[in-house]
C-alpha positions in Angstrom: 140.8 67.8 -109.4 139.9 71.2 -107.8 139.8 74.5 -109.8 141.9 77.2 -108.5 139.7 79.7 -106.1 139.2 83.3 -106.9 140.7 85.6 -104.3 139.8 89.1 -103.6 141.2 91.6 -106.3 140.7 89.3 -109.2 138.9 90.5 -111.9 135.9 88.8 -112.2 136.1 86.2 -115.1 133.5 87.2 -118.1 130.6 85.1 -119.2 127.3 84.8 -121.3 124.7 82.2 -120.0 121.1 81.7 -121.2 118.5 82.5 -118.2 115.7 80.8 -117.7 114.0 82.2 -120.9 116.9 81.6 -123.2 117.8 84.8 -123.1 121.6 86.1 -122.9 123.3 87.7 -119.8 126.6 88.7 -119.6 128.5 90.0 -116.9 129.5 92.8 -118.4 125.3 93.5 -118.6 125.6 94.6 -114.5 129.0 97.1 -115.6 129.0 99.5 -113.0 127.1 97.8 -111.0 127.4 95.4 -108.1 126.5 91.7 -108.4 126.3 89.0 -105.8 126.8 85.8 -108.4 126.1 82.5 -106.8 126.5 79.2 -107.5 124.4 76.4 -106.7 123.9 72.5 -107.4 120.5 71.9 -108.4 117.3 73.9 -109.1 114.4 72.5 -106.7 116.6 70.9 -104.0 115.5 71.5 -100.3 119.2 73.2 -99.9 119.0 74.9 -103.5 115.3 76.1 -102.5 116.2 77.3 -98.9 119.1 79.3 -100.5 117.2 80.8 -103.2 114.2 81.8 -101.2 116.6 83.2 -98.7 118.1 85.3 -102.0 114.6 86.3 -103.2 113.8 87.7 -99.7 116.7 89.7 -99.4 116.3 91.4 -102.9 114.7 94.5 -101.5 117.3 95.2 -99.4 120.6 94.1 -101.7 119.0 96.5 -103.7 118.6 98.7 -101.8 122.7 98.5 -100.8 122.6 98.5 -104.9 123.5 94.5 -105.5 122.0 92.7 -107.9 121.5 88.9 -107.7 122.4 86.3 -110.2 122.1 82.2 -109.8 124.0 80.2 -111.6 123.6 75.9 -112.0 124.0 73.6 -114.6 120.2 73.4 -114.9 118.6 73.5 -118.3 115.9 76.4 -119.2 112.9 74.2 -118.6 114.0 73.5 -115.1 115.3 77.0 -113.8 111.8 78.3 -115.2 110.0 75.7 -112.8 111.9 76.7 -110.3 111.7 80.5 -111.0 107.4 79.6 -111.4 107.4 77.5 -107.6 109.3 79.8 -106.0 108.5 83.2 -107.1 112.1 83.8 -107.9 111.9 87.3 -109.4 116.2 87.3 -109.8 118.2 86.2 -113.2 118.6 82.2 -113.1 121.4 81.5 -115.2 122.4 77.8 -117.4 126.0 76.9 -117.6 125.5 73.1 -118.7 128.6 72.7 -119.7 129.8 73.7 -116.4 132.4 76.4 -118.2 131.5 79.1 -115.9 131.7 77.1 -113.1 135.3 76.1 -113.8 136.2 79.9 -114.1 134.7 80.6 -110.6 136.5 77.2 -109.4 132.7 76.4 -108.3 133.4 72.8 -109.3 135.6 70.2 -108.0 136.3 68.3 -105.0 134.0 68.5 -102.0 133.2 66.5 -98.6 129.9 65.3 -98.9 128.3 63.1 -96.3 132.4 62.0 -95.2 133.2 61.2 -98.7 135.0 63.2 -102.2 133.0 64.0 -104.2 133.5 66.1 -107.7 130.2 68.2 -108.2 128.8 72.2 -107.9 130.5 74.1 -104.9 128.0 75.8 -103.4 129.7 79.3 -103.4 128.8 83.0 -103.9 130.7 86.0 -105.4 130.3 89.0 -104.4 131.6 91.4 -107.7 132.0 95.6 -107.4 131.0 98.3 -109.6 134.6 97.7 -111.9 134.4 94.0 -112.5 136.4 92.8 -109.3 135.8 90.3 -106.7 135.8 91.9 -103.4 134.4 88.6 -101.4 134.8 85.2 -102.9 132.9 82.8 -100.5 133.5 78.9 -101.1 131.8 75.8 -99.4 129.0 78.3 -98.3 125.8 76.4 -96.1 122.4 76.7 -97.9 120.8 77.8 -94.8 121.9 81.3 -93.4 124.0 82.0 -96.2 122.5 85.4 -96.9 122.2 86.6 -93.6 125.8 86.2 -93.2 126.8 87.9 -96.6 124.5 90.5 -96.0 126.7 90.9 -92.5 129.9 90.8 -94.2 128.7 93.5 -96.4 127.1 95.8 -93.9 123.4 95.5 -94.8 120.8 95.6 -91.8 118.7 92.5 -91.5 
């Protein structure tokens, strides 16, 4: 079964997840601020890796354009703080093991993968304004070129 998918206007649903440290972030932490909030598989995939590096190399300039980054998987501590450690990710990493937040985003369900279903992660990004609402809900997003397409959609130079 797929979740229902977030459209533009929605309030962005609330959560608390541990980051890599164990400690607590809320979305209601950023308040005010804008969040790009994505959603990926697995910590220390190629595609996972490709996607985050491409994240932490844009920081300076979401930023700049005032965004902050969060990733969210169903990774444990341990794992997003290997991840964090090989690949100099300097952005919140967040745990959601039970998949909750997930569900709320309707970042897990039924995907194509290889020509078959599949129920897993859907690699998608959110991207949250200053009042808590989703301006750009991006599902089924490829690893590679991801952020150079978002940061097109949201008018940030290259």
């Amino acid at each position: 079964m797929t979740e229902a998918r977030l459209e533009a206007g929605t309030p962005a649903p609330a959560f608390t997840l541990a980051d890599k440290d164990g400690q607590h972030v809320s979305l209601a932490d950023y308040s005010g601020q804008k969040v790009v909030l994505y959603f990926y598989p697995a910590a220390s995939t190629p595609g996972c890796t490709t996607q985050a590096c491409d994240f932490r190399d844009s920081l300076n300039s979401l930023a700049a354009a005032g965004y902050q980054v969060l990733g969210v998987s169903k990774d444990q501590g341990a794992a997003l703080q290997k991840f964090a450690d090989e690949e100099n990710l300097t952005f919140p990493l967040l745990s959601d093991p039970d998949l909750a937040v997930h569900h709320a985003y309707g970042a897990y369900g039924e995907k194509s993968m290889y020509g078959k279903t599949v129920t897993g992660v859907i690699r998608s990004t959110f991207v949250i304004d200053e009042s808590g609402v989703i301006t750009h809900p991006l599902y089924n997003v490829k690893a590679t070129g991801h952020v150079a397409s978002l940061r097109k959609k949201l008018g940030i130079d290259a």
